[in-house]
N, C-alpha and C positions, 0 to 999 in steps of 0.2 A: 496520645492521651497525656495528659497533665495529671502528674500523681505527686503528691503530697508523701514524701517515709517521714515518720516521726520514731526517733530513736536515741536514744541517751546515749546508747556506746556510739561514737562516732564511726570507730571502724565497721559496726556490723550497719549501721545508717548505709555508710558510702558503700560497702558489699552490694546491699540491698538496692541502690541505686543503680549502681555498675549494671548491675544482671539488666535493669529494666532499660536504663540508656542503651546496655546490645539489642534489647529486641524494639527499638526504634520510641520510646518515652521520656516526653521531656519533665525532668527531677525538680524536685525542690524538698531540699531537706531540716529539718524541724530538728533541734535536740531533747525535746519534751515537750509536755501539754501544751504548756502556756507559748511556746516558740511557734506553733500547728494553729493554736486560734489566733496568732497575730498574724500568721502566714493566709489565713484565711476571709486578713482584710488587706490583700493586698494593694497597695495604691494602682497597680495595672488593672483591676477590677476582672483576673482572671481568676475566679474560683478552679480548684483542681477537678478533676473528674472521677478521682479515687483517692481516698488516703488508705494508708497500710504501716499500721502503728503496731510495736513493740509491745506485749502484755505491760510487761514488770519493768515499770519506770520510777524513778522516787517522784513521790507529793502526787501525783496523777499517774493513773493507770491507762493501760490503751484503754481497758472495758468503760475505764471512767470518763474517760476522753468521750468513748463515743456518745455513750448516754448525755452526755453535756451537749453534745451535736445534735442530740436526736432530740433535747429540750428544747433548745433555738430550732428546731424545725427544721434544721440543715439537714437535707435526705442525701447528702452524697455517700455513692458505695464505702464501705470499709471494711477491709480485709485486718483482721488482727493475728501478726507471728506472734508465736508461745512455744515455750520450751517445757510446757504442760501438756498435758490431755487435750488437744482440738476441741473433742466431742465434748466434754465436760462443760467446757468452756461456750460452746455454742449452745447446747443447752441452758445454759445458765442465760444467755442473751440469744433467743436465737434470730432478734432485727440484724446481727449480724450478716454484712453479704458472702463472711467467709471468714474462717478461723485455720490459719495454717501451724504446720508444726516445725521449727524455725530450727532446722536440723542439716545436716550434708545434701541432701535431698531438695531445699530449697531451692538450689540455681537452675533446677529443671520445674519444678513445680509450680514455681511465683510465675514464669513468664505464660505458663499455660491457663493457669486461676484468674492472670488477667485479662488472655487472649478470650475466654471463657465469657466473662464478666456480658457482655452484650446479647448474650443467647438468655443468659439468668429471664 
């Protein structure tokens, strides 16, 4: 699967990365909004198959990201980490395909949320 991380820290980007490349995922990494819809015209004409964007990013938010996604018609999955409330937050959007809690717990959870993704 081709997943899009969109993430302003670089190290928790490549973290994020790292886990998904071990469980067989090939990456493309975004350092914010605007880096994620440029990545999303790419000249190979491969759209990803999932993006998993960071809540809290300056200028653009992941929530904000997707709702801009979801204006352009663009229906690909999106998982959003937060180091907020999940549930809050899913609520709040619940087009959401999944809202994680971007904690120690991650490196087990992301690769299963995405193995997941195709039963949704």
């Amino acid at each position: 699967m081709r997943i899009l991380v969109v993430d302003d820290d670089p190290l928790a980007g490549e973290l994020v990365g790292a886990v998904l490349e071990d469980a067989g995922h090939d990456i493309v990494l975004a350092g914010n909004a605007m880096e994620a819809l440029d990545a999303l015209e790419a000249p190979d004409g491969k759209i990803p198959d999932l993006i998993i964007s960071d809540m809290h990013m300056p200028v653009v938010s992941g929530i904000d990201l997707f709702r801009t996604l979801r204006d352009q018609n663009l229906d690909i999955p999106f998982l959003l980490l937060t180091g907020d409330d999940p549930a809050g937050l899913w609520a709040e959007e619940p087009r959401l395909t999944g809202c994680l809690m971007k904690d120690a717990a991650l490196e087990d959870v992301l690769p299963q949320a995405v193995a997941d993704l195709p039963n949704r």
